[in-house]
C-alpha positions as CSV (number, residue, x, y, z in Angstrom):
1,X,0.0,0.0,0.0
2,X,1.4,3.5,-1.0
3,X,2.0,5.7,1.6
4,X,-0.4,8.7,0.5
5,X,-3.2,5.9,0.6
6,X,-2.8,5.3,4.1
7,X,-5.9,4.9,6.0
8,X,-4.8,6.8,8.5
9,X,-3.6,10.4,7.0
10,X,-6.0,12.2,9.0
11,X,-4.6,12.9,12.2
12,X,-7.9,12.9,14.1
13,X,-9.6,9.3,12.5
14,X,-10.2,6.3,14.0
15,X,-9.2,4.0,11.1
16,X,-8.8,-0.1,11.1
17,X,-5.1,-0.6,9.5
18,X,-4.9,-3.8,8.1
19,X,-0.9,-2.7,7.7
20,X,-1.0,-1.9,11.1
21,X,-2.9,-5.2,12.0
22,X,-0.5,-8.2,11.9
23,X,0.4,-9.1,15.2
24,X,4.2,-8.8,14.7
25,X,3.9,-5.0,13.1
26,X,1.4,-4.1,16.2
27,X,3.9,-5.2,18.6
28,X,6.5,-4.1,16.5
29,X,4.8,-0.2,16.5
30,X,3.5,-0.5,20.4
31,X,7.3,-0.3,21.0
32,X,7.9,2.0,18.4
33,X,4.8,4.5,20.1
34,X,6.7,4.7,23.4
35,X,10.1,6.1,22.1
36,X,11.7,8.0,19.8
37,X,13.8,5.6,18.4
38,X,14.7,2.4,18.7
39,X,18.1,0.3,18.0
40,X,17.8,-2.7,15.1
41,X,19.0,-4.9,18.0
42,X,16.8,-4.0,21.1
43,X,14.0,-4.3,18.3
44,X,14.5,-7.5,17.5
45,X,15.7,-8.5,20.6
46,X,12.8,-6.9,22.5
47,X,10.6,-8.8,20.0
48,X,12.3,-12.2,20.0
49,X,12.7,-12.1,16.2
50,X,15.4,-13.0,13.9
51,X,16.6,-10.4,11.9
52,X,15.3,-11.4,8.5
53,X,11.7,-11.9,10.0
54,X,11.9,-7.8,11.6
55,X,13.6,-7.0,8.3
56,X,10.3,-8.2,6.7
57,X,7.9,-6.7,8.4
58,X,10.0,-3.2,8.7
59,X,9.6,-3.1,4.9
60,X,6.0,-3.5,5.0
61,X,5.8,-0.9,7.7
62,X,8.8,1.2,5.5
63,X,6.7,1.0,2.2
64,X,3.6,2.3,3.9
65,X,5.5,5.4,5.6
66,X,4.9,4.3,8.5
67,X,8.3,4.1,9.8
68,X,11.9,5.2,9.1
69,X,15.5,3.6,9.5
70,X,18.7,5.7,9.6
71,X,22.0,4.2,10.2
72,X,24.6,6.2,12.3
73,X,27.4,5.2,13.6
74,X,27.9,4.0,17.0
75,X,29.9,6.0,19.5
76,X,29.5,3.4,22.2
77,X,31.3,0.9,19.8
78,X,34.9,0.9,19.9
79,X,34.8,-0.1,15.9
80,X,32.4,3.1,15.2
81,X,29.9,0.2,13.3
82,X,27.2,1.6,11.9
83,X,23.6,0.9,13.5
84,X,20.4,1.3,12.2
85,X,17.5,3.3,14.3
86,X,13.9,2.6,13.4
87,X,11.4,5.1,14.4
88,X,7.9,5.9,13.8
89,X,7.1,8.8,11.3
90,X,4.1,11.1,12.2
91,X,1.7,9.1,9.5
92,X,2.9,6.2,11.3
93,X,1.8,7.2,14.6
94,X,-1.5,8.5,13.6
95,X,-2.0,5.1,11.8
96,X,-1.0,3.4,15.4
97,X,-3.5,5.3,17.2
98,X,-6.1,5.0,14.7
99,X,-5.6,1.2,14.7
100,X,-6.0,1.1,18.2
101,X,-9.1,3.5,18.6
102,X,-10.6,0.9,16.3
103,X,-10.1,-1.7,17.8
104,X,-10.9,-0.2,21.3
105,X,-14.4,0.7,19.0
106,X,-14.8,-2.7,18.0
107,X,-14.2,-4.1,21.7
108,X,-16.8,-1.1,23.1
């Protein structure tokens, strides 16, 4: 799905996000919600994933515009490796809380 066909580019609506949806993505964007950013590593780590399945579902999440990854390198490393931060955007977010009004709808 496109990202400028995002059920969710009104701030304000309570939308169902089938993007959203899949239990790994929800998780994956509840833990996303809390912070500004999140390592690759606590991600999948925090998730119990292996790094191909979070790479798979970041794309999804990625394609929609739902979420961003910039790599920087590490000062905490001795080697300076590069890690890579995923964060939510803004249309991310608002598809988040959309999803979960919904569903909070649905359960009401």
């Amino acid at each position: 799905m496109a990202a400028d066909r995002s059920p969710a580019t009104d701030r304000n609506k309570v939308a169902f996000d089938e993007i959203v949806h899949a239990p790994m993505r929800l998780r994956i964007c509840g833990r996303l919600c809390a912070v500004d950013a999140l390592s690759f590593v606590v991600l999948r780590d925090t998730l119990d994933l292996t790094p191909a399945t979070l790479s798979k579902h970041l794309k999804v999440l990625t394609d929609a515009g739902y979420v961003t990854m910039d790599k920087t390198a590490s000062r905490e490393r001795a080697d300076f490796r590069r890690m890579a931060w995923v964060r939510l955007t803004p249309m991310g977010r608002n598809a988040f809380d959309g999803h979960v009004a919904a569903l909070r709808a649905i359960w009401e």
